[in-house]
Every structure is written in C-alpha cells, then in structure tokens.
C-alpha positions in Angstrom: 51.1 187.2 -16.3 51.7 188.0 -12.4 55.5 188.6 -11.6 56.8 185.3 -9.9 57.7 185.5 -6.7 60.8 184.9 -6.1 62.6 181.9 -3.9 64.9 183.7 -2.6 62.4 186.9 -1.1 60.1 183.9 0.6 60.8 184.2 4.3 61.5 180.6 5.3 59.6 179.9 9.0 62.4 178.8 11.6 62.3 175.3 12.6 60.9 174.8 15.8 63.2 173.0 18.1 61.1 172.1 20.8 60.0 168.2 21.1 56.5 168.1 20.4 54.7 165.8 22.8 51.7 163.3 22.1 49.0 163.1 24.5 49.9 159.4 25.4 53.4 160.9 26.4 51.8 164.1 28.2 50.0 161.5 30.3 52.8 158.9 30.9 55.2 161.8 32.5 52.0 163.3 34.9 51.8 159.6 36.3 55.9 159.4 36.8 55.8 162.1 38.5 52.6 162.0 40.7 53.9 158.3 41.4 57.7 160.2 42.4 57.9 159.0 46.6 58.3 162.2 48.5 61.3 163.3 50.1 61.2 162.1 53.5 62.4 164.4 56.2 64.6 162.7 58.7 63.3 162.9 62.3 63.6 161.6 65.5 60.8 160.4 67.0 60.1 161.9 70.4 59.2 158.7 72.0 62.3 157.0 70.9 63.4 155.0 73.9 66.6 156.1 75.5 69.6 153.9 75.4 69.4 150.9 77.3 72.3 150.9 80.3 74.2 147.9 80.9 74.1 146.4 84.2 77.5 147.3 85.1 76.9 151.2 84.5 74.4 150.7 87.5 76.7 149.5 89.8 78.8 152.4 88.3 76.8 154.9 89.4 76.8 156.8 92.8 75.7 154.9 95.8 72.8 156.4 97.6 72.1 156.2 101.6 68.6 155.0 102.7 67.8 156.0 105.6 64.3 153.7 106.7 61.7 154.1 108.9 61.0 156.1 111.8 62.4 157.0 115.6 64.8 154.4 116.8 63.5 152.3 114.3 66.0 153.7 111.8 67.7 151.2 109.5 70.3 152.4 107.0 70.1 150.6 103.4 72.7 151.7 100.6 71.4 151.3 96.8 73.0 152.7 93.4 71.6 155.7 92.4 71.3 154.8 88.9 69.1 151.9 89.7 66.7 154.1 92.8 66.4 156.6 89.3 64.1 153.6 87.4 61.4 155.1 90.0 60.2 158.8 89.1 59.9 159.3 92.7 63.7 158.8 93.3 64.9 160.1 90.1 63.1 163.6 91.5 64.6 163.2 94.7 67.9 162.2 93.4 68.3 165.1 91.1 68.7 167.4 94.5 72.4 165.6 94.5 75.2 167.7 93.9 78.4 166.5 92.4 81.2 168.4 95.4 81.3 165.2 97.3 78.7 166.0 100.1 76.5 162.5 101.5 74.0 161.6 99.2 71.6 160.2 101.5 67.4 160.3 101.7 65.5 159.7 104.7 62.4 156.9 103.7 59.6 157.3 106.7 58.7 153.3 105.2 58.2 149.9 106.0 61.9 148.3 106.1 61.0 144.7 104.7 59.1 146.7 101.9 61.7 148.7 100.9 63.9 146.1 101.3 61.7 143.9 98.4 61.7 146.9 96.6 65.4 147.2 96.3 65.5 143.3 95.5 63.4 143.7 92.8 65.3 146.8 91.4 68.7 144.4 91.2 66.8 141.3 90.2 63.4 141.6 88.9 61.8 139.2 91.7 61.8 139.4 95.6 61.5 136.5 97.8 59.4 134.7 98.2 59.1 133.6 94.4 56.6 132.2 92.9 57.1 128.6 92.1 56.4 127.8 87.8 53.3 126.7 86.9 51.8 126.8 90.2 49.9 128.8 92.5 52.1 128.8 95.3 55.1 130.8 96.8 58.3 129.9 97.8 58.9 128.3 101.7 59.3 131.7 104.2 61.1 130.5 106.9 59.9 133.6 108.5 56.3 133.3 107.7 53.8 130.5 108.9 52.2 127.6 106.8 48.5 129.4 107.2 48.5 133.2 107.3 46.6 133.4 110.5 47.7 136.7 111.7 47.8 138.3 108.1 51.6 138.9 108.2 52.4 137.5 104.9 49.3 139.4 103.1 50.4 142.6 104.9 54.1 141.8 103.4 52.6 141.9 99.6 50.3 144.6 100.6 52.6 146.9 102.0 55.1 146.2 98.7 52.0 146.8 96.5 51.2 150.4 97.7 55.1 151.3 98.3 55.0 150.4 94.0 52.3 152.6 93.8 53.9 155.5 95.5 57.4 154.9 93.9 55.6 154.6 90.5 57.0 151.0 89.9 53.6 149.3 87.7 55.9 145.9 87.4 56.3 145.8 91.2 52.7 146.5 91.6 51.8 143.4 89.3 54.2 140.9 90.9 52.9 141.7 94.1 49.5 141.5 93.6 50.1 137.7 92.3 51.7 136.8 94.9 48.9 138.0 97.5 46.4 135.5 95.5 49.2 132.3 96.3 48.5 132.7 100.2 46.7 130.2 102.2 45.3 132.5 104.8 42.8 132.7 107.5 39.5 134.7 108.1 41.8 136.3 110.4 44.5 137.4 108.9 42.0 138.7 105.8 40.4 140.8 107.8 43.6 142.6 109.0 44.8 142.6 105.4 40.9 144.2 104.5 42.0 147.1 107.2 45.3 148.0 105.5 44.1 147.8 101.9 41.3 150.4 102.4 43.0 152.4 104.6 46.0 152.8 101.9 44.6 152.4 98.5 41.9 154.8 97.0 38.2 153.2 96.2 39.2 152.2 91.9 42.5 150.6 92.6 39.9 147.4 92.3 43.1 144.8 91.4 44.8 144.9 95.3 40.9 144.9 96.6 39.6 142.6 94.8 41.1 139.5 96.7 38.9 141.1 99.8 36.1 139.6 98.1 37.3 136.5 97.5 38.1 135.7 100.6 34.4 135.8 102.1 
C-alpha cells in the first residue's frame, strides 16, 4: 500500500481576503462612478457686471467743470464725475484727473442745449420735452413752436442723437431718435434737419435718416 500522506505535511492554501466581485457588481460601481458630478472649479465670470452704485455715491463723487461751446459763446456747466464716467468718452478723459486738488475741468467745443439734455438724461433718464404715454406726441416747449417750420425742434433731437453717438450713450441715441418721429414739422424745417443729418452721421446709421424719407 502507498504511505498515506499525512494531514499535518499538506500545505493548507491561505485564505484569500480580498472581496470577490460579481459582474452585476463590477458594473453597478463603473455606473456610480461615471454618474459621480465633477468637481466644479469656482470662477468668476469675466463678464460679471460690476457693482451697481447707489445714487448717492454719484453725487459723492468729484464735481467736474464743463466748459461748452466755442469763443464768447462759452458756457460753464458743472456735472459729477462719477455720473460724466457712464460715457466711455468721459470716463477716458476723466482718468487725466489727479487727486492733489488741481480744477478738474474739460473744455466741450459742443452745442450747449445738447449737452445740456445730455446731462439731464445722465441724472434722470429722460430730457425735456418728454414723451407723453401712449401717444405719439412730446411734451409742450414753451420755447419751441406748434409746427416746426424752421426745423429747430428736429435740429434739437438731432444734435442730441449724434452728441449720444460721440459720447457712446446707445440709450440717449434711442430716446432721441423717438422723439424726432413725435414732431409736427414742415417741408422746411425737414429739409434743414436733411442738411445736418448727412452732414453729421455716416451713410449706415439708417435709424436717425430714416425719418428723411418719411417726410417726402
């Protein structure tokens, strides 16, 4: 008979410890963790809008000397500078200022009743004349006739449209192209109006020229 082997000289295989997995649970921890939501960086955007300032911070802010029009026709306006700096074109001219206590004052070769409804609008969102709700008429001008015969009210909106375009003000240009559309005027006065338009606006700024061909 063959010697018997021994229990005690059989090497006994070590358990082996690690869990063994069935396919259903292979599969069930792949989708946990291809369903796992990414770690999301926190950024700030770039085109995150800057705090809005309260009113009172603009009257806060340093007051700015306008110096309008030309030759004796000087007139000196004042404005905060904080509220000049919602234009591009002032907040490049305004960063000239320094802080030692000097004048800070900007000369404005300009029409001085356009500049004037610009700095209306900056403090209030409108100028006058207003546009009346839910019609197609402006407020009375006691400065301005009933029918526009001469084209001084046109020219008024006119001149405030392309002093929007050159400050960079896109709200101002809009409100004053509406209110050139709520003039009773006269073949007259249109044709002066015609003049300035295409002497001061470039050929595609088809919004303040398109009224021209209303007209006729």
């Amino acid at each position: 008979m063959p010697p018997s082997v021994a229990q005690d000289d059989v090497e006994q295989a070590p358990e082996d410890t690690t869990s063994t997995q069935h396919p259903a649970d292979v599969e069930m921890t792949e989708e946990h963790e291809t369903t796992r939501a990414p770690e999301v960086e926190e950024t700030t955007s770039k085109d995150e809008e800057p705090p809005r300032m309260s009113f009172m911070s603009y009257l806060s802010s340093p007051v700015v000397t306008l110096v309008v029009g030309s030759d004796e026709n000087q007139t000196l306006l004042t404005a905060h500078q904080a509220l000049l700096c919602k234009s591009p074109y002032f907040q490049d001219l305004c960063q000239t200022f320094v802080d030692d206590g000097s004048p800070r004052q900007l000369e404005l070769p300009e029409d001085t009743v356009a500049v004037g409804s610009f700095l209306e609008f900056l403090y209030t969102g409108e100028y006058f004349p207003r546009k009346i709700p839910g019609q197609r008429v402006l407020e009375v001008d006691p400065a301005m006739p009933k029918v526009d015969d001469t084209g001084v009210h046109l020219l008024k909106h006119a001149r405030v449209y392309t002093l929007a375009e050159k400050f960079g003000v896109p709200e101002l240009k809009k409100l004053s192209s509406s209110k050139i559309h709520c003039i009773d005027s006269t073949a007259k006065g249109e044709i002066e109006y015609a003049r300035y338009v295409y002497a001061h606006t470039t050929n595609d700024d088809i919004k303040v020229r398109a009224p021209i061909a209303s007209f006729w």
